[in-house]
SETI-78126 format. One record per atom (N, C-alpha, C, CB): residue in three letters; x, y negated, z negated. Coordinates in steps of 0.001 Angstrom, whole numbers, padded with zeros to 6 digits, always signed. Glycine has a CB too. Layout:
% residues N
AlaXYZ;...
END
This chain:
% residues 103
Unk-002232+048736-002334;Unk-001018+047974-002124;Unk-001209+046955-001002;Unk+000149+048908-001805;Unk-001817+047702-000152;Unk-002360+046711+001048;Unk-002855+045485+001008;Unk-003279+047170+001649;Unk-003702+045588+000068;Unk-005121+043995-000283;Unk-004116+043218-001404;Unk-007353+044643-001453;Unk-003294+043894-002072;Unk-002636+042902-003087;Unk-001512+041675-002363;Unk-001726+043945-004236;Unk-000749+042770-001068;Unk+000132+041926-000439;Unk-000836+040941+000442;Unk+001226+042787+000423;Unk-002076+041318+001050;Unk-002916+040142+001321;Unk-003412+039048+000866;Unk-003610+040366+001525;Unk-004212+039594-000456;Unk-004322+038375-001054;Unk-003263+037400-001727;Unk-005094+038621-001845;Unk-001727+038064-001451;Unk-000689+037125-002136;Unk-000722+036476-000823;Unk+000895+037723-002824;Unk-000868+036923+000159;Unk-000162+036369+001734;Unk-001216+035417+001502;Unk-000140+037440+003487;Unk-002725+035285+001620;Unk-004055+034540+001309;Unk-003465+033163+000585;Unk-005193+035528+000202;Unk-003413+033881-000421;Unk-002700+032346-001399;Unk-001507+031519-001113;Unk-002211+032720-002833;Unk-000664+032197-000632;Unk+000630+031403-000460;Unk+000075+030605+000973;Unk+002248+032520-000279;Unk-000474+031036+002017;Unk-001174+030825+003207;Unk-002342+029156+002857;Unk-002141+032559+003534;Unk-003332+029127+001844;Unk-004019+028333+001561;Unk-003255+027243+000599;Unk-005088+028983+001132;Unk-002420+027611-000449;Unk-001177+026734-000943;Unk-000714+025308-000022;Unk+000161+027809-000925;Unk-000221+026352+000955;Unk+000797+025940+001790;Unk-000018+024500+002983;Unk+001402+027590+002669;Unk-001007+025027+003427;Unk-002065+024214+004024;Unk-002335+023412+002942;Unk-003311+024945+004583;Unk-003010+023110+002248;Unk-003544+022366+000812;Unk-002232+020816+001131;Unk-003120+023781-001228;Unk-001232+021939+001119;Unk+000154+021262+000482;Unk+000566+020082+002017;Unk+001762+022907+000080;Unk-000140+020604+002985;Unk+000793+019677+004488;Unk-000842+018822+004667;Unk+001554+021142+006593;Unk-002093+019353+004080;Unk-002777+018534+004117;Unk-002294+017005+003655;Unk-003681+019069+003547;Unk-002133+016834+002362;Unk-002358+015921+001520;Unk-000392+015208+001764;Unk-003071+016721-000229;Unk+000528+015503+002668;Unk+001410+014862+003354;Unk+000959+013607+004302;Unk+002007+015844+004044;Unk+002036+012719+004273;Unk+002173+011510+005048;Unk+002840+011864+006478;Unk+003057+010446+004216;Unk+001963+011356+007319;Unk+002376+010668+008687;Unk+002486+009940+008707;Unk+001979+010587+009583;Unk+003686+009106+010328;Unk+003700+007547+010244;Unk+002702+006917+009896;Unk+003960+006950+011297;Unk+001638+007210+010691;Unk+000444+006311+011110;Unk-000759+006477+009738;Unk-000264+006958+012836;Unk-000667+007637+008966;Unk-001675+007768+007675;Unk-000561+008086+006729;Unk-003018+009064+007726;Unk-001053+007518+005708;Unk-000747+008114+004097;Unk-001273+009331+003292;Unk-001151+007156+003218;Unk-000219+009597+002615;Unk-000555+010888+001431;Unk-001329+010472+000646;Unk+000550+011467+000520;Unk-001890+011247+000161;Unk-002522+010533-001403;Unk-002295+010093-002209;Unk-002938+010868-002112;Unk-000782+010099-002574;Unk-000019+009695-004079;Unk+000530+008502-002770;Unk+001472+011175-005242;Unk+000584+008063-001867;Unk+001220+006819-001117;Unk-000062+005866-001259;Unk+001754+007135+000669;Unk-001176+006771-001159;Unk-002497+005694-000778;Unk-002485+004623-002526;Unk-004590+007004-000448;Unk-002610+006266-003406;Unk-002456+005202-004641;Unk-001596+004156-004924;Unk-002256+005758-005629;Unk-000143+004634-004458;Unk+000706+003462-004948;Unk+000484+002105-004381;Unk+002081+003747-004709;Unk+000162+002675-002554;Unk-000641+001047-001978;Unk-001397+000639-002851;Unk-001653+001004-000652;Unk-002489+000981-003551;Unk-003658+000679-004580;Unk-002868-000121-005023;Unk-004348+001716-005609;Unk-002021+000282-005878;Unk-000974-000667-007099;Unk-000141-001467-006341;Unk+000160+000282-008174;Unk+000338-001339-005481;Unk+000736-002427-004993;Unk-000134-003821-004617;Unk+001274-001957-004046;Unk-000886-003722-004171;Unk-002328-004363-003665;Unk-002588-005258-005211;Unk-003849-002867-003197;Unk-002718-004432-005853;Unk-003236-005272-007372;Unk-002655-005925-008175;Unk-003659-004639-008282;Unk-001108-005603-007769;Unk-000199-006004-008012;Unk+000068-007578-007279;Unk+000568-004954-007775;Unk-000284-007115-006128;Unk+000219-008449-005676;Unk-000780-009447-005634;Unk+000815-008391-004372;Unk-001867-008826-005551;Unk-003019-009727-005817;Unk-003297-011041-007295;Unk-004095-008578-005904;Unk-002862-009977-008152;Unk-003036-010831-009754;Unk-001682-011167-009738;Unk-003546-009871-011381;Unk-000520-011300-008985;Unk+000468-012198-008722;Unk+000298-013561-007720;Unk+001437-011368-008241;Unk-000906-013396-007216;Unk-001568-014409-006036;Unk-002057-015307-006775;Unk-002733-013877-005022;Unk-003193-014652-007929;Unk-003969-015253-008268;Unk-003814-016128-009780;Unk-004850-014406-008093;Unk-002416-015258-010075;Unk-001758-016397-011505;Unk-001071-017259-011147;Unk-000799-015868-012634;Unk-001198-017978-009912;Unk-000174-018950-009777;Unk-000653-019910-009050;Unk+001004-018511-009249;Unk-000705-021062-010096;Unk-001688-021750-009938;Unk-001431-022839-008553;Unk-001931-022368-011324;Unk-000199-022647-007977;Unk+000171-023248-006730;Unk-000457-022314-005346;Unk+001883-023340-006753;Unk-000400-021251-005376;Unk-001769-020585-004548;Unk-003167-020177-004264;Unk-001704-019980-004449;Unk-003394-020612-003640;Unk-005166-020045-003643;Unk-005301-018734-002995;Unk-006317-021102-002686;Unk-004780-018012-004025;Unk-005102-016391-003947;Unk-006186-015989-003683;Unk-004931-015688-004994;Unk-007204-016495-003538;Unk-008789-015984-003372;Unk-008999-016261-001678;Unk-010107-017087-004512;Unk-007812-016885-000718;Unk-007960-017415+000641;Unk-006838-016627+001615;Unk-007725-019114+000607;Unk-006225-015397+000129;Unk-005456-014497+001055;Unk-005861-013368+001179;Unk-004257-014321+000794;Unk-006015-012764+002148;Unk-005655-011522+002233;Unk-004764-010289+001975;Unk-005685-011582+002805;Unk-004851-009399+001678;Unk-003408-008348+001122;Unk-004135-007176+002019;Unk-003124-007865-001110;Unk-003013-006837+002860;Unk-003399-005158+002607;Unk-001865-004751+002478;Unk-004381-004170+004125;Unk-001853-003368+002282;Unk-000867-002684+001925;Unk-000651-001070+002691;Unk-001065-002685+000466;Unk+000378-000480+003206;Unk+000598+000716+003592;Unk+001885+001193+003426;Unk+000250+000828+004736;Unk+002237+001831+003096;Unk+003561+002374+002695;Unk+004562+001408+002153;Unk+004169+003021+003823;Unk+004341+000749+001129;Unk+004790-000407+000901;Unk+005181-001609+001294;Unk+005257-000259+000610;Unk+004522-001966+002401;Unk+004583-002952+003664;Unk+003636-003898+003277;Unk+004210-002317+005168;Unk+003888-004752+002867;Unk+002476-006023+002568;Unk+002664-006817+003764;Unk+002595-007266+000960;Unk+000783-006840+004443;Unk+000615-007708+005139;Unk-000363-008499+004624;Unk+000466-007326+006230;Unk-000072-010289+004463;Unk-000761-011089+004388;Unk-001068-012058+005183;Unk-000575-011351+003670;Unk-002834-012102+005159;Unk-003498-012823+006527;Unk-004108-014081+005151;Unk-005127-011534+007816;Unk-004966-014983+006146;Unk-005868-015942+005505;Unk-005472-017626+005913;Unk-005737-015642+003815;Unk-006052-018343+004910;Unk-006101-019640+005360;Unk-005470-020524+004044;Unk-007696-020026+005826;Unk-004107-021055+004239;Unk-004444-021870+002811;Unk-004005-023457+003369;Unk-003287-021219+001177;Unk-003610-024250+002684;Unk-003732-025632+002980;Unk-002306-026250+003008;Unk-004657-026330+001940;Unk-001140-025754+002684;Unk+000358-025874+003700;Unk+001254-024708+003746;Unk+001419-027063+003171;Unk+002713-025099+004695;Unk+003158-024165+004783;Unk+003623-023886+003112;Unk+004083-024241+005918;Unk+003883-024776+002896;Unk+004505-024658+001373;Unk+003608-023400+000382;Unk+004293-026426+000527;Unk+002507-023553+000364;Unk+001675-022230+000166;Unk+001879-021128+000463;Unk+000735-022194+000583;Unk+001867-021392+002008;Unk+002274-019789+002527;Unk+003596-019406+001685;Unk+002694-019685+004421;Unk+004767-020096+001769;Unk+006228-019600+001686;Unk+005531-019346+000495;Unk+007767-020504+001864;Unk+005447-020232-001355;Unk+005261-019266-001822;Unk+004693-018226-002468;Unk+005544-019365-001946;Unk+003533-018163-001507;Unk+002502-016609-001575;Unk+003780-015551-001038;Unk+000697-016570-000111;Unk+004758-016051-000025;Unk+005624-014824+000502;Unk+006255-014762-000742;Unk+006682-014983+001894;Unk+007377-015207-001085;Unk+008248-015288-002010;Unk+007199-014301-003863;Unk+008690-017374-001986;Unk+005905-015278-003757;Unk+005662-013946-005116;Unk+005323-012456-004623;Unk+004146-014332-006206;Unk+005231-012467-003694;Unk+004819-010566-003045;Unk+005986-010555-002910;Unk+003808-009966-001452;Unk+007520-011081-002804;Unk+009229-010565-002778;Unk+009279-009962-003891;Unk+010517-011706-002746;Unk+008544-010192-004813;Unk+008751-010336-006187;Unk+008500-008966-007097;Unk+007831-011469-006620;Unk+007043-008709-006243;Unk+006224-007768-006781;Unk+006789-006003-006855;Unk+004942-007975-005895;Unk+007271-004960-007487;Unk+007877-004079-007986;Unk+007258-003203-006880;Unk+007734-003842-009494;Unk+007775-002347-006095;Unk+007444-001852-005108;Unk+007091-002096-003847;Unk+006944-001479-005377;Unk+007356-003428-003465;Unk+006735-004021-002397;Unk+008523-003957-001206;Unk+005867-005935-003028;Unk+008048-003273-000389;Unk+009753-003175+000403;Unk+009444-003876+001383;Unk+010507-001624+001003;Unk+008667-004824+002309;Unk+008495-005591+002955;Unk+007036-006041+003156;Unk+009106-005254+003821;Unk+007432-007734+003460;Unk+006591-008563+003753;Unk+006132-009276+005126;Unk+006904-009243+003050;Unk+004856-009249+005694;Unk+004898-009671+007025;Unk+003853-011054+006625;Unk+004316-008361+008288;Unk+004303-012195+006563;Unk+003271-013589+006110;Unk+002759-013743+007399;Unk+004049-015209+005481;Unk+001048-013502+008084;Unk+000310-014008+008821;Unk-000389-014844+007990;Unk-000336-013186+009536;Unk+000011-016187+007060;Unk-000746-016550+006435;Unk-000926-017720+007235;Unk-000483-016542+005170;Unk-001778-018159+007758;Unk-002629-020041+008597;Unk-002634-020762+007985;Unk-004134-020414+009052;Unk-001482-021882+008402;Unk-002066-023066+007662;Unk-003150-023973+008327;Unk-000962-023942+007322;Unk-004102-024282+007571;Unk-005414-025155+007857;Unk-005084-026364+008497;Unk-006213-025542+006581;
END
């Protein structure tokens, strides 16, 4: 009776760890957050790069908890605004921070 209530205690014990592992802190992401950054990222990227008024290949994207920050260089502000405006756009994206340079 002894080893059975252990090894249930064992499992619920390693579960439970497993389970606060793979949780989000401010400062890091979960795993199912890291992916959705993924999709967000690609998302906003092949929204960069279909439009033929940006030079998506001169921005930068990163992404963290649905926070897009974009860095890089393009050639007016008019660019920058709208590289911001298509990442407004993009389905999961809850804010935008434009460090984008104009040249």
């Amino acid at each position: 009776m002894n080893i059975t209530k252990l090894i249930v205690l064992s499992g619920i014990f390693i579960m439970t760890t497993t389970l606060f592992g793979c949780a989000s802190t401010p400062q890091r992401e979960g795993f199912g957050e890291w992916i959705d950054d993924s999709m967000i990222t690609s998302k906003v990227k092949t929204a960069l790069l279909g439009d033929s008024a940006v030079s998506g290949l001169d921005i930068h994207v990163e992404t963290f908890k649905g926070r897009v920050h974009l860095s890089g260089l393009v050639d007016s502000i008019t660019e920058a605004t709208k590289a911001e405006e298509l990442v407004r756009d993009v389905k999961g994206v809850s804010l935008v921070k434009n460090n984008i340079t104009v040249k």
